[in-house]
OpenMM code with the backbone's topology and positions (N, CA, C; nanometers):
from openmm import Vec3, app, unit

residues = "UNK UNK UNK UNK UNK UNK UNK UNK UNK UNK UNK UNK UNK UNK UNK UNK UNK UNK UNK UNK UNK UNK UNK UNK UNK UNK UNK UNK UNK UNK UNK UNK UNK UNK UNK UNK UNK UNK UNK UNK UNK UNK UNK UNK UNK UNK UNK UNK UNK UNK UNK UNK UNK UNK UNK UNK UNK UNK UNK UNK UNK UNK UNK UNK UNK UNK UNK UNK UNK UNK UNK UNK UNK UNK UNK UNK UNK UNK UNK UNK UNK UNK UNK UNK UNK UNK UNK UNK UNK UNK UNK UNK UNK UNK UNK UNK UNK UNK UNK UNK UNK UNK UNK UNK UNK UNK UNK UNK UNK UNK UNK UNK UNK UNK UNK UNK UNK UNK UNK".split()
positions = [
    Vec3(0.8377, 4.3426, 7.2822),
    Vec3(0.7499, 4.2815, 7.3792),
    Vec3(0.7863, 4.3281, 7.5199),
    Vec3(0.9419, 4.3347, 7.5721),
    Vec3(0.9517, 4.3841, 7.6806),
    Vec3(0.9043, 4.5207, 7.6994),
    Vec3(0.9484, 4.6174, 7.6222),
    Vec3(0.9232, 4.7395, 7.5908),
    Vec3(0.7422, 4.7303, 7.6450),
    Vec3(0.6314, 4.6469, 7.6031),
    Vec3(0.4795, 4.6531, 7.6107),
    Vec3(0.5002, 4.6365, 7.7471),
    Vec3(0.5641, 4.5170, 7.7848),
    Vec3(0.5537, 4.4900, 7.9561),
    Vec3(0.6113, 4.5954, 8.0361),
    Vec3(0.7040, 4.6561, 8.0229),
    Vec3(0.7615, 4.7492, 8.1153),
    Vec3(0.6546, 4.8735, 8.0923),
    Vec3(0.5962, 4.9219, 7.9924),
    Vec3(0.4408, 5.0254, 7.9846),
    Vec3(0.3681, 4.9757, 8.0914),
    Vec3(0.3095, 4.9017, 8.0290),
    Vec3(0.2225, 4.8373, 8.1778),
    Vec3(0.2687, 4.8451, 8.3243),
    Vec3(0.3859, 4.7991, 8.3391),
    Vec3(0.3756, 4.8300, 8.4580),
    Vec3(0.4469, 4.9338, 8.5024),
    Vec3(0.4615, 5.0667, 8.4302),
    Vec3(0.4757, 5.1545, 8.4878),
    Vec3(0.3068, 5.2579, 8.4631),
    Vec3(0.2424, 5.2336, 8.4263),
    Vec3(0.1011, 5.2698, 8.4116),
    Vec3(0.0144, 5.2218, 8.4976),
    Vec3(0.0599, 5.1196, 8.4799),
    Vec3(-0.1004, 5.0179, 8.6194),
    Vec3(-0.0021, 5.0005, 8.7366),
    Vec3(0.1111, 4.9670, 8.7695),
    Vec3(0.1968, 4.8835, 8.8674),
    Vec3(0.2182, 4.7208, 8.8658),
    Vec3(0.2720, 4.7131, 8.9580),
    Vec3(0.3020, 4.5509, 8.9644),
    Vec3(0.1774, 4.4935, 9.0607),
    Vec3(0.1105, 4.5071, 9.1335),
    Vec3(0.0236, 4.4772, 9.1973),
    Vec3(-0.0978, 4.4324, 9.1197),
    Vec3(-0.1191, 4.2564, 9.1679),
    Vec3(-0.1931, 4.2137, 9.1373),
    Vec3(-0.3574, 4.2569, 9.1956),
    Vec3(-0.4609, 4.3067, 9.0958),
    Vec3(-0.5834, 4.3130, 9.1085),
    Vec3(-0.6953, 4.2053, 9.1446),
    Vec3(-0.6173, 4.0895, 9.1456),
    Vec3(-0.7593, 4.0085, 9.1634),
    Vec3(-0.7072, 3.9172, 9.2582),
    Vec3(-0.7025, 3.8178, 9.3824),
    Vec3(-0.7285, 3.7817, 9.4726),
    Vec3(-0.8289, 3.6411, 9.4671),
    Vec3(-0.7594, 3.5415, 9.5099),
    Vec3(-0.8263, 3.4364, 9.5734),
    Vec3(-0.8706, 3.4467, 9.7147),
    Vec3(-0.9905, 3.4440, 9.7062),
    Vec3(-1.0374, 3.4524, 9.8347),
    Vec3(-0.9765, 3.3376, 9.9326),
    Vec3(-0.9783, 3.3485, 10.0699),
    Vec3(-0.9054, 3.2335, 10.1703),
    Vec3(-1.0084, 3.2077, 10.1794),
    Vec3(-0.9376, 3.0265, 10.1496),
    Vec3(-0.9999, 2.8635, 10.1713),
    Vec3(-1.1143, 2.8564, 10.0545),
    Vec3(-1.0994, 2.8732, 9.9774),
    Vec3(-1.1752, 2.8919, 9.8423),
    Vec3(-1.1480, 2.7200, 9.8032),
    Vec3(-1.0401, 2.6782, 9.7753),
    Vec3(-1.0231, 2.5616, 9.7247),
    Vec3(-1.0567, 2.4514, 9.8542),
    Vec3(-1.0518, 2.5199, 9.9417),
    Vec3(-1.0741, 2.3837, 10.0561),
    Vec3(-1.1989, 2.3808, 10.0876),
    Vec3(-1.2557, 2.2133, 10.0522),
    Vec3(-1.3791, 2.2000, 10.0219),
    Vec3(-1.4810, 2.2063, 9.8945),
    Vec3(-1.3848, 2.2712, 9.7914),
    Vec3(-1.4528, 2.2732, 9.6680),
    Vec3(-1.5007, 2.1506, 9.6066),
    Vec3(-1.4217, 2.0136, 9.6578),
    Vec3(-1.4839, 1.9032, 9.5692),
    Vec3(-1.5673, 1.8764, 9.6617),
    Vec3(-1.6280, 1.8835, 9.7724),
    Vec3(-1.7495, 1.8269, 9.8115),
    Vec3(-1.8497, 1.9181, 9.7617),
    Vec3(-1.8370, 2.0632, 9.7482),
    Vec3(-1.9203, 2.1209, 9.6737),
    Vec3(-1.9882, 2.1300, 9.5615),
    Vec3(-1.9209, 2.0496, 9.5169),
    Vec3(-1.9441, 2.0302, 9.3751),
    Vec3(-2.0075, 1.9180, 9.3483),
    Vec3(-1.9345, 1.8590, 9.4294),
    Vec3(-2.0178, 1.7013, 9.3950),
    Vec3(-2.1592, 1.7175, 9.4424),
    Vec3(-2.1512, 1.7653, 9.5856),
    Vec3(-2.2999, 1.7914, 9.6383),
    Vec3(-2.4172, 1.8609, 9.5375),
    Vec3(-2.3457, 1.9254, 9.4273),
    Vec3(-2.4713, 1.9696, 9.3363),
    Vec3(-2.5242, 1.9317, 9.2346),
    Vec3(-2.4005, 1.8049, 9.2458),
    Vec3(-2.4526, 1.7123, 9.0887),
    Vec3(-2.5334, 1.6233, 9.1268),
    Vec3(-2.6403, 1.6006, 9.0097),
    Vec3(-2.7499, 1.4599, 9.0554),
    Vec3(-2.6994, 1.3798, 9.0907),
    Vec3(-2.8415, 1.3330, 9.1395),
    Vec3(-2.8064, 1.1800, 9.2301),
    Vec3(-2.9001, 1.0618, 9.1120),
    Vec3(-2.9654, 1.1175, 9.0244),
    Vec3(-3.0483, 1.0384, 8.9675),
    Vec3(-2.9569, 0.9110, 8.8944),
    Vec3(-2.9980, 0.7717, 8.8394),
    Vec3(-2.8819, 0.6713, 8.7250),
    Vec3(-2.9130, 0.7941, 8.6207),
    Vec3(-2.8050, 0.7556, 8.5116),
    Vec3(-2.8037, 0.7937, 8.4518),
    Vec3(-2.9235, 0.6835, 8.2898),
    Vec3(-2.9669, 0.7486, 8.2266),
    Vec3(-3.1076, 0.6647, 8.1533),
    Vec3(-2.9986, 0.6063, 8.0497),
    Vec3(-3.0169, 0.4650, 8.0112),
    Vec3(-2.9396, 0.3582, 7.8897),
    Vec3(-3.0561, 0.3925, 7.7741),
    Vec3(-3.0137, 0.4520, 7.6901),
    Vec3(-3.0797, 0.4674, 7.5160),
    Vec3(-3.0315, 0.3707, 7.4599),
    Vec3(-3.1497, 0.2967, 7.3825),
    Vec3(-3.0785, 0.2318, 7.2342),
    Vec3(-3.1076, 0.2783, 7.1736),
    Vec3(-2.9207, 0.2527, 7.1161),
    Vec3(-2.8606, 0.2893, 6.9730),
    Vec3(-2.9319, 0.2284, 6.8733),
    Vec3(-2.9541, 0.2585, 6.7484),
    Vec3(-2.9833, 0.1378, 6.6400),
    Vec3(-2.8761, 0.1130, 6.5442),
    Vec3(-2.8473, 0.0472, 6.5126),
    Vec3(-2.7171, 0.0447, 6.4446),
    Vec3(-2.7422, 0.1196, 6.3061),
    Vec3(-2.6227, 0.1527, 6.2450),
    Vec3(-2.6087, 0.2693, 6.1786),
    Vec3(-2.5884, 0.2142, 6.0637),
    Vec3(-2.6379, 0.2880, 5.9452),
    Vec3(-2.6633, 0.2190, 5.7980),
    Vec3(-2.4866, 0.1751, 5.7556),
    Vec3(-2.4092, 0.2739, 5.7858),
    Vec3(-2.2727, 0.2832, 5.7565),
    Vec3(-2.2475, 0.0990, 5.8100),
    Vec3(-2.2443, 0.0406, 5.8950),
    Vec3(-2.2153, -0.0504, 5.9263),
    Vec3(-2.2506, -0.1764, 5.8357),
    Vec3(-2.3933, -0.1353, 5.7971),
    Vec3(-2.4385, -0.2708, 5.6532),
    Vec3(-2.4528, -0.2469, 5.5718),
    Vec3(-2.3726, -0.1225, 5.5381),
    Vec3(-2.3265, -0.0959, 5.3748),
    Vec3(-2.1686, -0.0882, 5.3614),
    Vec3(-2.1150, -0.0882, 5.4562),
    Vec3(-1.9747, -0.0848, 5.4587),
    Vec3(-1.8931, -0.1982, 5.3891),
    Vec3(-1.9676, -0.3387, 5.3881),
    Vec3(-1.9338, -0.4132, 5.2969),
    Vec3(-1.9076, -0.4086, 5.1851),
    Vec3(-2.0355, -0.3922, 5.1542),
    Vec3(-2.0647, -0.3339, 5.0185),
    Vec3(-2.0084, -0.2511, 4.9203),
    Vec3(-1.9596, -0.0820, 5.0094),
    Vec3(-1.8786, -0.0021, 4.9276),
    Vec3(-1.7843, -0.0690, 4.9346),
    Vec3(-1.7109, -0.1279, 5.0199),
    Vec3(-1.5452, -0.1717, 5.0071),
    Vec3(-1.5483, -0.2712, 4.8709),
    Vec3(-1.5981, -0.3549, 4.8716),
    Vec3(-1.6492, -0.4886, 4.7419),
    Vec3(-1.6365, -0.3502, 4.6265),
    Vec3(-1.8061, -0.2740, 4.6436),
    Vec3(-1.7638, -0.2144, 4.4980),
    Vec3(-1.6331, -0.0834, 4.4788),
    Vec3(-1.5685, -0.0568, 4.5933),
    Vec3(-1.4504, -0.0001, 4.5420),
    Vec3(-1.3286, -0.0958, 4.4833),
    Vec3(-1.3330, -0.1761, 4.5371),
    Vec3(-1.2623, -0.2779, 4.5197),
    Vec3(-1.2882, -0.3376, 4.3543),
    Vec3(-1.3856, -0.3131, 4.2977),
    Vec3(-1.4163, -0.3705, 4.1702),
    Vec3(-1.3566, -0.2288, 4.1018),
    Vec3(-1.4200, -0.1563, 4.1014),
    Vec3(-1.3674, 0.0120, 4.0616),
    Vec3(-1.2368, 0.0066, 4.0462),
    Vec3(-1.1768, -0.0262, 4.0919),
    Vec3(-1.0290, 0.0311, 4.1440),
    Vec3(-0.9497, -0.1110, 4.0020),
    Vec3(-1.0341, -0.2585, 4.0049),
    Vec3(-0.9859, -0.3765, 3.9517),
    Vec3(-1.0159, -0.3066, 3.8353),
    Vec3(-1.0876, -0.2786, 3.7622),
    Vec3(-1.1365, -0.2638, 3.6447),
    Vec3(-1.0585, -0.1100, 3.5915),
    Vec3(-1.0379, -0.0368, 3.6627),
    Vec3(-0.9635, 0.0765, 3.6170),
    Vec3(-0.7912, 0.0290, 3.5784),
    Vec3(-0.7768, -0.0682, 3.6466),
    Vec3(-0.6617, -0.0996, 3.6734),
    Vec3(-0.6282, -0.1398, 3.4861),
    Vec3(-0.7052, -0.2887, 3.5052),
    Vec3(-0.6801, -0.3507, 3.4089),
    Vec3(-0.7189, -0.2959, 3.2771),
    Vec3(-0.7744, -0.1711, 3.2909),
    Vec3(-0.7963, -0.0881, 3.1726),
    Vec3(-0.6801, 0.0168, 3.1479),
    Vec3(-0.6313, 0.0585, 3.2461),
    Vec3(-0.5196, 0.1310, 3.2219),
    Vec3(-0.4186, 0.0189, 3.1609),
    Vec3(-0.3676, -0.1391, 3.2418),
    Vec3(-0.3020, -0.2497, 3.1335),
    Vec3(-0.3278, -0.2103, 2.9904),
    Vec3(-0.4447, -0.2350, 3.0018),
    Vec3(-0.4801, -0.3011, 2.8339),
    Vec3(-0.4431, -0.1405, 2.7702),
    Vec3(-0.4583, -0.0413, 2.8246),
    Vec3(-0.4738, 0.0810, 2.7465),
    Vec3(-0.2885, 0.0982, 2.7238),
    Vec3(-0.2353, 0.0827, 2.8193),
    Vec3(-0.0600, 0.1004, 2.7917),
    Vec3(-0.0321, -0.0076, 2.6968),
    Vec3(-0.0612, -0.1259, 2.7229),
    Vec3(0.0097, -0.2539, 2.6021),
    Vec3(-0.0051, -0.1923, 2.4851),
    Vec3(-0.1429, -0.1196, 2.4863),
    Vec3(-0.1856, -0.1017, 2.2954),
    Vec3(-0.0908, -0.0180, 2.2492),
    Vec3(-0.0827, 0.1035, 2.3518),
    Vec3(-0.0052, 0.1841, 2.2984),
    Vec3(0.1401, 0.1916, 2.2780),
    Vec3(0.2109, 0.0889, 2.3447),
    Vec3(0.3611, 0.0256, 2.3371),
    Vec3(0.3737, 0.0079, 2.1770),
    Vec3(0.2123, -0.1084, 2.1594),
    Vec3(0.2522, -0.1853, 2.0279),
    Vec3(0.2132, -0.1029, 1.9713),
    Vec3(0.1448, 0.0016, 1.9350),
    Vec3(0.1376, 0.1229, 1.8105),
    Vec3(0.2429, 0.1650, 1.8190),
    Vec3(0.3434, 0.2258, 1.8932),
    Vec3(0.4246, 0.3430, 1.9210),
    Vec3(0.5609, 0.2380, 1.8123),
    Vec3(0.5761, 0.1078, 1.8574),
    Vec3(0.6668, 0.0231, 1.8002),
    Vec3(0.6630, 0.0716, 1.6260),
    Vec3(0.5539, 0.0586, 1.5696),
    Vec3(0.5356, 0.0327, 1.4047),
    Vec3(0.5839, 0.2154, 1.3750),
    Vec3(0.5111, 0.3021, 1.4632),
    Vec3(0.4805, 0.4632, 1.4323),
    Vec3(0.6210, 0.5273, 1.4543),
    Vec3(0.7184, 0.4607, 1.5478),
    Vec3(0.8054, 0.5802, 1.6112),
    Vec3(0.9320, 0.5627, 1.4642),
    Vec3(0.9519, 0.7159, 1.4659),
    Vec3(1.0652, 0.7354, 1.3285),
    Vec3(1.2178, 0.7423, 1.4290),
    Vec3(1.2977, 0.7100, 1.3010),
    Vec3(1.4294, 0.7107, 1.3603),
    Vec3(1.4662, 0.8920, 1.4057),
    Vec3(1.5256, 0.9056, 1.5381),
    Vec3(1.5591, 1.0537, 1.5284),
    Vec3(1.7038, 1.1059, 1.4845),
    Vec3(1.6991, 1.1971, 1.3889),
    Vec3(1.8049, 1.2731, 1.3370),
    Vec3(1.8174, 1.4192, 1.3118),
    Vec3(1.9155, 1.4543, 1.3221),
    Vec3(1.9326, 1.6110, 1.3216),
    Vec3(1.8931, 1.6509, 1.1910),
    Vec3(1.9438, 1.5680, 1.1259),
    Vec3(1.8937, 1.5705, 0.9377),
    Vec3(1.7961, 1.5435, 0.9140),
    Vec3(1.7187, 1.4273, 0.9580),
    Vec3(1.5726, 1.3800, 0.9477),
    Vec3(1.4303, 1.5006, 0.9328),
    Vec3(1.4220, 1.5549, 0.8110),
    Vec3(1.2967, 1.6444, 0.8327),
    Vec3(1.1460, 1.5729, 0.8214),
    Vec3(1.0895, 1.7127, 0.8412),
    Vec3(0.9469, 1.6541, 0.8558),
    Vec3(0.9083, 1.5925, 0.7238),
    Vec3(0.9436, 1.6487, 0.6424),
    Vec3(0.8970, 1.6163, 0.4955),
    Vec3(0.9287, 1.4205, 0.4948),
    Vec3(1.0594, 1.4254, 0.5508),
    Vec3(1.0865, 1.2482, 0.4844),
    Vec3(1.0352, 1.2218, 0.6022),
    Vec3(0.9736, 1.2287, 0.7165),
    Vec3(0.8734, 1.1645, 0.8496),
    Vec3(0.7770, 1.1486, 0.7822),
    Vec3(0.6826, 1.2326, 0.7000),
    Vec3(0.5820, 1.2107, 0.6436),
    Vec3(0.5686, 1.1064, 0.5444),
    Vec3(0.7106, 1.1208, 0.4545),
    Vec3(0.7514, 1.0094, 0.3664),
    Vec3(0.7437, 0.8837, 0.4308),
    Vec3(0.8031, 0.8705, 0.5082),
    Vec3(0.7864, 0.7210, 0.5889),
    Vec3(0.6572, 0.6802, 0.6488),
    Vec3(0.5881, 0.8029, 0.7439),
    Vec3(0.4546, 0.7527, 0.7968),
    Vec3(0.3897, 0.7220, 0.6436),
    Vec3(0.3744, 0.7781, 0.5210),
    Vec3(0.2695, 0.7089, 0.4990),
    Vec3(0.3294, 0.6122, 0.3138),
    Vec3(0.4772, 0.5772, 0.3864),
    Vec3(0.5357, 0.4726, 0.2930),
    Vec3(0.4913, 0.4805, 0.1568),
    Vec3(0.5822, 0.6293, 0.0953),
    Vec3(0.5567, 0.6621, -0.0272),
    Vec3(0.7161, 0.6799, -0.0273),
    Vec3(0.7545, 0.6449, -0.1345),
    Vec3(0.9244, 0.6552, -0.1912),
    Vec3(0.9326, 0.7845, -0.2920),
    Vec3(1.0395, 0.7955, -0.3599),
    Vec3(1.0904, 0.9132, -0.4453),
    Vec3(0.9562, 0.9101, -0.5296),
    Vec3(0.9550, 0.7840, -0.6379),
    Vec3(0.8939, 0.7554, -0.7304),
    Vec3(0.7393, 0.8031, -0.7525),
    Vec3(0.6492, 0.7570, -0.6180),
    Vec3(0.5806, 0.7963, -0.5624),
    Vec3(0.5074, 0.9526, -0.5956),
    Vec3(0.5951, 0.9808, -0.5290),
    Vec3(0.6391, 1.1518, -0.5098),
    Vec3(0.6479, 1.1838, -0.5843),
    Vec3(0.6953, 1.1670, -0.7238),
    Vec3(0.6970, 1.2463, -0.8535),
    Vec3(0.5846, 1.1942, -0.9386),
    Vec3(0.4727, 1.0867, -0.9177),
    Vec3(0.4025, 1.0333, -0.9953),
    Vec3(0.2865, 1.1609, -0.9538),
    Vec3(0.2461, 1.1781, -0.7979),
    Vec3(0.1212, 1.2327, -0.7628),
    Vec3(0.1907, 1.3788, -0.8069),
    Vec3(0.2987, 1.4411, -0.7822),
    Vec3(0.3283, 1.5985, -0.8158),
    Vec3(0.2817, 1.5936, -1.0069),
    Vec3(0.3119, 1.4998, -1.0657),
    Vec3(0.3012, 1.5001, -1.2072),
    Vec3(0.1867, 1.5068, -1.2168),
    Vec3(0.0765, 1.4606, -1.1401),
    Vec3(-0.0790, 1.4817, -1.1699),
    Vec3(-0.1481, 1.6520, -1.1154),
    Vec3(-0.0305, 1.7194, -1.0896),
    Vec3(-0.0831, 1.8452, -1.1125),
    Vec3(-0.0101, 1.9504, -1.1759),
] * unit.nanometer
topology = app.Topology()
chain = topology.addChain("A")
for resn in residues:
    res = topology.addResidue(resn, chain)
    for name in ("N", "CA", "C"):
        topology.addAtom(name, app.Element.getBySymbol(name[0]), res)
């Protein structure tokens, strides 16, 4: 960056090009003011805005939205606590899938050799 600045001003110089003219600022705020109207300024009515008498409204029905999701997510976790209770198998390094299956669908040895004997 210094390197860009020291180009410059050995290309253009240090001498500033542009100039405030004298007494430029003295007197500028009456000038200015002098060119702005003199007229009031005109009062519009607003009408009030739909957002304002529906704003009730969405808040109420987010507010129901939000109740009803709620208590559905409840009811949806309890159920699944109490399924998971009856379904979940003991875990073991030994435990295969074969005796998981045995247990989910509470068939013993006996079982097991009655339906293999029917083929």
């Amino acid at each position: 960056m210094e390197k860009d600045i020291e180009f410059l001003e050995k290309t253009l110089g240090k001498a500033q090009p542009f100039k405030v003219p004298d007494g430029y600022f003295e007197g500028l705020t009456e000038k200015v003011m002098a060119q702005l109207p003199t007229e009031d300024a005109r009062v519009i009515a607003l009408r009030p805005s739909r957002w304002r008498v529906y704003r009730p409204i969405a808040i109420a029905a987010a507010s129901v939205a939000v109740a009803i999701f709620s208590v559905g997510m409840y009811l949806h976790s309890s159920d699944t606590q109490s399924s998971e209770q009856f379904t979940q198998l003991p875990s073991s390094s030994s435990y295969s899938a074969i005796d998981q299956a045995a247990d989910y669908t509470m068939l013993d040895n006996e079982d097991m050799y009655a339906y293999l004997a029917d083929y």
